[in-house]
C-alpha positions as CSV (number, residue, x, y, z in Angstrom):
1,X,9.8,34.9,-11.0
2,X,10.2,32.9,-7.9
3,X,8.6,29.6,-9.6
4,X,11.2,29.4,-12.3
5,X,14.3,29.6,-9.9
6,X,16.4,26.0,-9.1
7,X,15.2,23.8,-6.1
8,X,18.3,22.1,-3.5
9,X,17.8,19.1,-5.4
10,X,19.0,20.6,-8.7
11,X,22.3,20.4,-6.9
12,X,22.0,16.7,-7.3
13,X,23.6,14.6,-10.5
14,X,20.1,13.1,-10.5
15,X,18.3,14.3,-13.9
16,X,16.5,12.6,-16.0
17,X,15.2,14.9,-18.5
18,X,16.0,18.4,-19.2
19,X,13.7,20.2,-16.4
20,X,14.5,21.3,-12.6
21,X,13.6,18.8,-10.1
22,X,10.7,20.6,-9.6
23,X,9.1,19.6,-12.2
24,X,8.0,15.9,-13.7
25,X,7.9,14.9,-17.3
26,X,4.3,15.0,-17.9
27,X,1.7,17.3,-17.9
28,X,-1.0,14.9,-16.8
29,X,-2.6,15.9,-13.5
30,X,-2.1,12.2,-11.7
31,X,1.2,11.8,-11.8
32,X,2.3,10.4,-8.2
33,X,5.3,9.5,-6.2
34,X,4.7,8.0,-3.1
35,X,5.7,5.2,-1.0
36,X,3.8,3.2,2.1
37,X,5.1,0.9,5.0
38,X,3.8,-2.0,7.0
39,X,4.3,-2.6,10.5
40,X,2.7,-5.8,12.0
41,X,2.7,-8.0,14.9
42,X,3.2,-11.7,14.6
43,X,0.4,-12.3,16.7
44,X,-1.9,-9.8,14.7
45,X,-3.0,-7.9,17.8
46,X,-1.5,-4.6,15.5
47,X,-1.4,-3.3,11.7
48,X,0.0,0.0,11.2
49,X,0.1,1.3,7.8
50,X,1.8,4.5,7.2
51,X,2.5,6.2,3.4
52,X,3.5,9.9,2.3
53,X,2.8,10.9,-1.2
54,X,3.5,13.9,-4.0
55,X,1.6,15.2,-6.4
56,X,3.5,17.2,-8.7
57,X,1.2,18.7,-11.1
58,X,-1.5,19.6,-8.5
59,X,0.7,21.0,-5.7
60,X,-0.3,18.6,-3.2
61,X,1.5,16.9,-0.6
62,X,0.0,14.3,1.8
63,X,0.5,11.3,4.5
64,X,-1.7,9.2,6.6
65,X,-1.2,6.2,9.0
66,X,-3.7,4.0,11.0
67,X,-3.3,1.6,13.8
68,X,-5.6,-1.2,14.2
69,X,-6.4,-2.7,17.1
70,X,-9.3,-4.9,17.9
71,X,-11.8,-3.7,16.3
72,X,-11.1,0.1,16.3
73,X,-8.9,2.4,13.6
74,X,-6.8,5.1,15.0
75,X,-6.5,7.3,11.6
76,X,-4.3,10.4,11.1
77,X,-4.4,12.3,7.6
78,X,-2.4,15.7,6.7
79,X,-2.3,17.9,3.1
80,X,-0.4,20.5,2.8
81,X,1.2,22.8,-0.4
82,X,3.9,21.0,-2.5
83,X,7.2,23.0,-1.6
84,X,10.8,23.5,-2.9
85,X,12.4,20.7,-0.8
86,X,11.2,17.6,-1.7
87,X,13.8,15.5,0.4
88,X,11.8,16.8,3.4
89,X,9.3,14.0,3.7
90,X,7.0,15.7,6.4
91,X,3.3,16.6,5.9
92,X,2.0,17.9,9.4
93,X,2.7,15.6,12.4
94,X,3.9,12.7,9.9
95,X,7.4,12.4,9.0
96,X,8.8,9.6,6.9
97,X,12.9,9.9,7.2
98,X,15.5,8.3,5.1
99,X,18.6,7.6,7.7
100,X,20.2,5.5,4.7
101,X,18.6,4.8,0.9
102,X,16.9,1.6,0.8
103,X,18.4,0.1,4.3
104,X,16.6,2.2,7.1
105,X,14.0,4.5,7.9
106,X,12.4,6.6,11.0
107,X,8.7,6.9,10.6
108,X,7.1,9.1,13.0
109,X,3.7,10.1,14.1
110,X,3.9,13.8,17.1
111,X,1.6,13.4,19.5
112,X,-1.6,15.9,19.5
113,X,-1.6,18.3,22.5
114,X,-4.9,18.2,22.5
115,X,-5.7,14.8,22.5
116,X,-2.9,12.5,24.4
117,X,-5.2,9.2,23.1
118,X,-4.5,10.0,19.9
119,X,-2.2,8.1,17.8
120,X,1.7,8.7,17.7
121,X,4.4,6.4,16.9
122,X,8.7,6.8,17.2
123,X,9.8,3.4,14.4
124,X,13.0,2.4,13.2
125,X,12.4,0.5,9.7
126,X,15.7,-1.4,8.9
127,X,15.4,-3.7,5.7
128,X,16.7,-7.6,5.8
129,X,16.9,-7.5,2.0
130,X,17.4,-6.0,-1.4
131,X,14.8,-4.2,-3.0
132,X,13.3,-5.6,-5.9
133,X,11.2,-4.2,-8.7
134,X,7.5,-5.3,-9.4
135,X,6.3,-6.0,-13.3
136,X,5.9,-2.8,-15.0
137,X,2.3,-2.2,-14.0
138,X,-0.5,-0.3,-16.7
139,X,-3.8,0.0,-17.1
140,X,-5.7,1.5,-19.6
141,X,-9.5,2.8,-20.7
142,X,-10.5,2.5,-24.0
143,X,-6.9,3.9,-26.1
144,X,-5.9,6.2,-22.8
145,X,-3.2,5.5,-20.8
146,X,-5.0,5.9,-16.9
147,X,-2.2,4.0,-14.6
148,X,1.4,3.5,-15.5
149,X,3.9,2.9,-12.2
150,X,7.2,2.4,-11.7
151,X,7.5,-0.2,-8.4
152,X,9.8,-1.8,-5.6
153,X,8.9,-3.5,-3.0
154,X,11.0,-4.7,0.2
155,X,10.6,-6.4,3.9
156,X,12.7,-5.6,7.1
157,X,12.2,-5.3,11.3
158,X,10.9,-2.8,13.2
159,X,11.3,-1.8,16.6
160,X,10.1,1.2,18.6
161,X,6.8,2.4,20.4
162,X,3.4,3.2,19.4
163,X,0.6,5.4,21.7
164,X,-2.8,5.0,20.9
165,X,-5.8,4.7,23.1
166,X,-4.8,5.2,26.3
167,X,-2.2,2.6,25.7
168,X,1.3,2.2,24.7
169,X,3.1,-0.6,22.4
170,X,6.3,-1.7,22.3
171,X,8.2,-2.8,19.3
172,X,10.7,-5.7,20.4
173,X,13.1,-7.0,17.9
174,X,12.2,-11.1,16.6
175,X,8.4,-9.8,17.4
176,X,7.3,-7.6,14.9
177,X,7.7,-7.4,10.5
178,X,7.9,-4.4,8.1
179,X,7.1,-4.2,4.8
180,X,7.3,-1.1,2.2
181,X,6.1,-0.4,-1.3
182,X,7.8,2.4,-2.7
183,X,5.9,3.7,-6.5
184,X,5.6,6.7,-8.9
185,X,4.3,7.2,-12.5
186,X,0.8,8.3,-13.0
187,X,-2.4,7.3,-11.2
188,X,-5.9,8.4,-10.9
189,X,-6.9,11.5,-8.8
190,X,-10.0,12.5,-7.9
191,X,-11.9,14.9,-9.1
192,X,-11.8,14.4,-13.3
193,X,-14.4,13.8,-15.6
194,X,-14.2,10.5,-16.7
195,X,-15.3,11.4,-20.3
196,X,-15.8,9.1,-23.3
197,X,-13.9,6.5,-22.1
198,X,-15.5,5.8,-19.0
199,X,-19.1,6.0,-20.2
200,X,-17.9,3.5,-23.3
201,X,-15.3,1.1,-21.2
202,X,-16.8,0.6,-17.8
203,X,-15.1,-1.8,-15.2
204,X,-16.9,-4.8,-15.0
205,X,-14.3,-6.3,-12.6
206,X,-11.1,-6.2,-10.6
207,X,-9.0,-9.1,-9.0
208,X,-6.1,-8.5,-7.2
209,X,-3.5,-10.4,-5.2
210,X,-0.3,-8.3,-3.6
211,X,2.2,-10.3,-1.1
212,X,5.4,-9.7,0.0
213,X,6.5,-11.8,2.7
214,X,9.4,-11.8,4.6
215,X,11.0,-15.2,6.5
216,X,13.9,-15.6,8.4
217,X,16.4,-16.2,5.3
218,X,14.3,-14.7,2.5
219,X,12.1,-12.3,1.3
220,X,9.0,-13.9,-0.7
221,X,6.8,-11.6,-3.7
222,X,3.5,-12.9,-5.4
223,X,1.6,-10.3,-7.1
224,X,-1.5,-11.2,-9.2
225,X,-4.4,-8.9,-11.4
226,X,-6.5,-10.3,-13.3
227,X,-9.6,-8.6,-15.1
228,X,-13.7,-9.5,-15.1
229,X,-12.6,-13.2,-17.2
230,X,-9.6,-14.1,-15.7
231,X,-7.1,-12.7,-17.9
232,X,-4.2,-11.4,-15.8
233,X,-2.8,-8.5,-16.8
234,X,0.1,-8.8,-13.6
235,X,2.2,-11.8,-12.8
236,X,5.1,-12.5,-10.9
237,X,6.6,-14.6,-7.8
238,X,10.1,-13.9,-6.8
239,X,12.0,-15.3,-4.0
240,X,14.8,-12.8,-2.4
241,X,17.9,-14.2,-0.8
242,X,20.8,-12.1,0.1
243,X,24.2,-13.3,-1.9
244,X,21.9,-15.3,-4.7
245,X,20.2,-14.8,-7.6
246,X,16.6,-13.9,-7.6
247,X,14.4,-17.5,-8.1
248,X,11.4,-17.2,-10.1
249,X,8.3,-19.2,-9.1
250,X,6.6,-19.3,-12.3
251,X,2.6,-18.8,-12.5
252,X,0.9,-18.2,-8.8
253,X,-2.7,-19.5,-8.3
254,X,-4.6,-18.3,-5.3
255,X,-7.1,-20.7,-4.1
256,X,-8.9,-17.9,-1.5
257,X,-11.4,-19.2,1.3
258,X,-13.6,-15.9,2.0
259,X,-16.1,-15.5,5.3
260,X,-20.0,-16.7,3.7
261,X,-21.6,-13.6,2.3
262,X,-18.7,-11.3,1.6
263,X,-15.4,-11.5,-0.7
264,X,-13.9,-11.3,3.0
265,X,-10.8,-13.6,2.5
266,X,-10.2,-15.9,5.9
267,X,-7.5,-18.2,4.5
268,X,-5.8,-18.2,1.1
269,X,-3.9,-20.9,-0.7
270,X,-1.2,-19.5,-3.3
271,X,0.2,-22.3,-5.7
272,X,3.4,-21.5,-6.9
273,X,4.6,-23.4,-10.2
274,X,8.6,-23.6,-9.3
275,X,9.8,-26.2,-12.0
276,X,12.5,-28.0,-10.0
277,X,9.6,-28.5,-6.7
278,X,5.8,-27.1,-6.6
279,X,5.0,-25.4,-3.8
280,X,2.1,-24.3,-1.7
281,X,2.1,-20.7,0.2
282,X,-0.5,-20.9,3.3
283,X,-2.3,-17.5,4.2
284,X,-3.6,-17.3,7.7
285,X,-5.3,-13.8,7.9
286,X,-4.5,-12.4,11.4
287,X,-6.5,-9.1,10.8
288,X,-7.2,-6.7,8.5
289,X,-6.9,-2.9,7.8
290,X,-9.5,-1.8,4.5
291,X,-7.4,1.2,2.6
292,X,-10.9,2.8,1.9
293,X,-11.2,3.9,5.3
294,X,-8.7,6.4,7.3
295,X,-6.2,5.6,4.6
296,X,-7.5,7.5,1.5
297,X,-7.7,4.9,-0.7
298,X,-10.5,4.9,-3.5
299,X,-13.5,4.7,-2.9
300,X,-13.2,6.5,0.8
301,X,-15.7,9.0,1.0
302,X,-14.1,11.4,3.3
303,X,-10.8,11.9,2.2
304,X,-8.9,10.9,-1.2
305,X,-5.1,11.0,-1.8
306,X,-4.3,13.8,-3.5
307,X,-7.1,16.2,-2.9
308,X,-6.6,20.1,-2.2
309,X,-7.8,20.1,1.5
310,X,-6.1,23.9,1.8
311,X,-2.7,24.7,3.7
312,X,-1.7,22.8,7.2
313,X,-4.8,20.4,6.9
314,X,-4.4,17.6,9.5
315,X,-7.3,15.2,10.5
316,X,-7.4,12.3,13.4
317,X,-9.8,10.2,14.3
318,X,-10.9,6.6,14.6
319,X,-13.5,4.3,13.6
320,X,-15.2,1.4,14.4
321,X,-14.8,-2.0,12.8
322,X,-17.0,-4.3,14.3
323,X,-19.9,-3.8,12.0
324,X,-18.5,-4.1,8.3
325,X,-21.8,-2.8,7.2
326,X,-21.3,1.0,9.5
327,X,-18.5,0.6,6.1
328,X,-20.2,-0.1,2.8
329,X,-17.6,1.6,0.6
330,X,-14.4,-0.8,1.9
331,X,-16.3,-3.4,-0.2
332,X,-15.0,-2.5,-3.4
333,X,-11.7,-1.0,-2.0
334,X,-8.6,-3.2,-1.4
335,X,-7.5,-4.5,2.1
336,X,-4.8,-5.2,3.8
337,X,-4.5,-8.4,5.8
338,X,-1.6,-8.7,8.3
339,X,-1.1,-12.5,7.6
340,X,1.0,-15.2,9.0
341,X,2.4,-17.3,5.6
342,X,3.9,-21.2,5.5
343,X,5.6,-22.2,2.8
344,X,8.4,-25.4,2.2
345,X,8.1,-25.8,6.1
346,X,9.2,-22.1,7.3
347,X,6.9,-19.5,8.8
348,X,6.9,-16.4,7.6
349,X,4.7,-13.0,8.2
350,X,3.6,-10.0,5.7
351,X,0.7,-8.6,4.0
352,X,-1.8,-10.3,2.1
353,X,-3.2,-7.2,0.2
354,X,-6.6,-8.2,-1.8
355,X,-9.6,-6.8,-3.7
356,X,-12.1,-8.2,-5.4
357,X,-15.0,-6.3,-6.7
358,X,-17.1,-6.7,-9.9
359,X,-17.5,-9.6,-12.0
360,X,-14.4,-12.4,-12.3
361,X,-15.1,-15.5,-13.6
362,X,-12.6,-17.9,-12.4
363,X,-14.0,-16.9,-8.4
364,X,-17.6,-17.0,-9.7
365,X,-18.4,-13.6,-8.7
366,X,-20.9,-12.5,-11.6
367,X,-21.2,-8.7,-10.3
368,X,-21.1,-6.1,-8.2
369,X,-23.0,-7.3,-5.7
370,X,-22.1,-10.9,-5.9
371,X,-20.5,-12.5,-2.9
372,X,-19.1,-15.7,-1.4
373,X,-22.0,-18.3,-0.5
């Protein structure tokens, strides 16, 4: 049969268990291997976020990017059928190319015929530093393993062009910061039962705290989740410096200021517990991009990563986000803050990536529905 022949990557020394490169190790329906880039402005006039994902044991590839601006989301989203070549990182008009592993990277959004406002982008993503790995991240429900990923993060420049609106953006060398997240293992897909598990272990709460940051000389990583009471269940702060070792920064504490009436963060505080010299990383939120909406993060309501949407599916359009309420669900979603970070005297910019929804004691949130005074 035509299923059981090799794929081009067979070709590859690159094996890790006794199968074709078609296949992953598990059986379980949410296993994932994706990746997503940032592409801000120091001024935070722009976000762009851009990912492309595989979903091996569903037959589903996808890719998405939006473009802030002001107040209004360009969003572009495209499914397609899992082929043979999985080196081929295309879904529709969105194309994420590797020029050189783990150094540089094309991303590219084609322009819609039909629509010349629409959003399309030509970038050239070249990293400043190593990659480094984040903790081994899983989660669990009851005795079931739900979330298990393999991660790296990493932070670079960008130059290029983006078209959206009417309008066109230049990306100038000195002017602009990238950042990338590149992940696989297994994570939840829509569309199962939750079963036993969920009925007898429901969430009551989910802190989280995701930064890389990238300065002129180094490359900064906090990352922080903590359950409903406070225990973390993540940790790490690693500072990044080409020809040195990799300086751990002991336990970070975010001190977060959010907007009155929301879990809208406006400034954050991250204490970082370095032994030798404490220090203090300043957030200054420049704007903001919520995942659960254009980007197909849970809980979006018109699209989901992962999700059959038939062959050749593409979908563009934009929203507006002037009124947070026209956008109930990116309450209890994560978002991602283009942000302009201090720390020991140097400026530096990235993402301050945050959710907060149910209860967590040490922010004295008591529920769902509990906010910020």
């Amino acid at each position: 049969m035509l299923e059981d022949r090799p794929v081009p990557l067979d070709d590859y020394p690159v094996h890790q268990v006794p199968l074709s490169m078609k296949h992953v190790a598990t059986g379980d329906r949410n296993a994932y291997d994706r990746s997503i880039f940032h592409v801000l402005d120091h001024q935070g006039r722009a976000l762009l976020i851009t990912g492309l994902g595989v979903y091996p044991n569903t037959g589903v590839i996808d890719a998405y990017a939006t473009l802030r601006i002001g107040d209004t989301l360009h969003a572009v989203r495209a499914s397609d059928a899992l082929g043979d070549d999985r080196m081929r990182l295309a879904v529709g008009p969105l194309r994420t190319h590797v020029e050189h592993p783990l150094r540089e990277y094309v991303l590219s959004c084609a322009a819609d015929p039909g629509d010349p406002d629409a959003l399309s982008y030509e970038i050239h993503w070249s990293a400043d530093f190593p990659a480094l790995w984040e903790p081994h991240h899983q989660q669990r429900r009851g005795s079931r393993l739900t979330l298990e990923g393999k991660r790296f993060v990493q932070a670079g420049r960008c130059v290029g062009w983006i078209r959206a609106g009417g309008r066109e953006i230049r990306l100038r060398a000195g002017e602009w910061t990238g950042t990338r997240d590149r992940s696989w293992g297994v994570r939840p897909i829509p569309g199962e039962d939750g079963g036993r598990f969920a009925e007898e272990y429901p969430t009551e709460g989910f802190h989280w705290v995701w930064c890389p940051v990238r300065f002129d000389d180094r490359f900064l990583m906090v990352i922080v989740q903590e359950d409903a009471d406070g225990y973390r269940t993540l940790n790490d702060a690693t500072v990044v410096r080409p020809g040195h070792r990799d300086r751990q920064l002991g336990w970070p504490q975010p001190e977060i200021t959010y907007r009155s009436g929301t879990r809208h963060p406006e400034r954050a505080l991250i204490h970082l517990g370095d032994p030798r010299k404490p220090l203090e990383l300043d957030v200054e939120v420049l704007t903001s991009s919520p995942l659960a909406v254009g980007a197909g993060y849970p809980p979006a309501g018109d699209w989901q990563h992962g999700i059959w949407r038939g062959r050749d599916w593409t979908d563009r359009r934009t929203y507006d986000l002037a009124d947070p309420a026209a956008h109930p669900v990116a309450a209890y979603g994560v978002t991602d803050h283009a942000a302009r970070f201090r720390l020991d005297g140097e400026v530096g910019y990235g993402i301050f990536e945050h959710g907060s929804f149910g209860r967590h004691d040490p922010s004295g949130f008591t529920g769902f529905d509990s906010v910020a005074p």
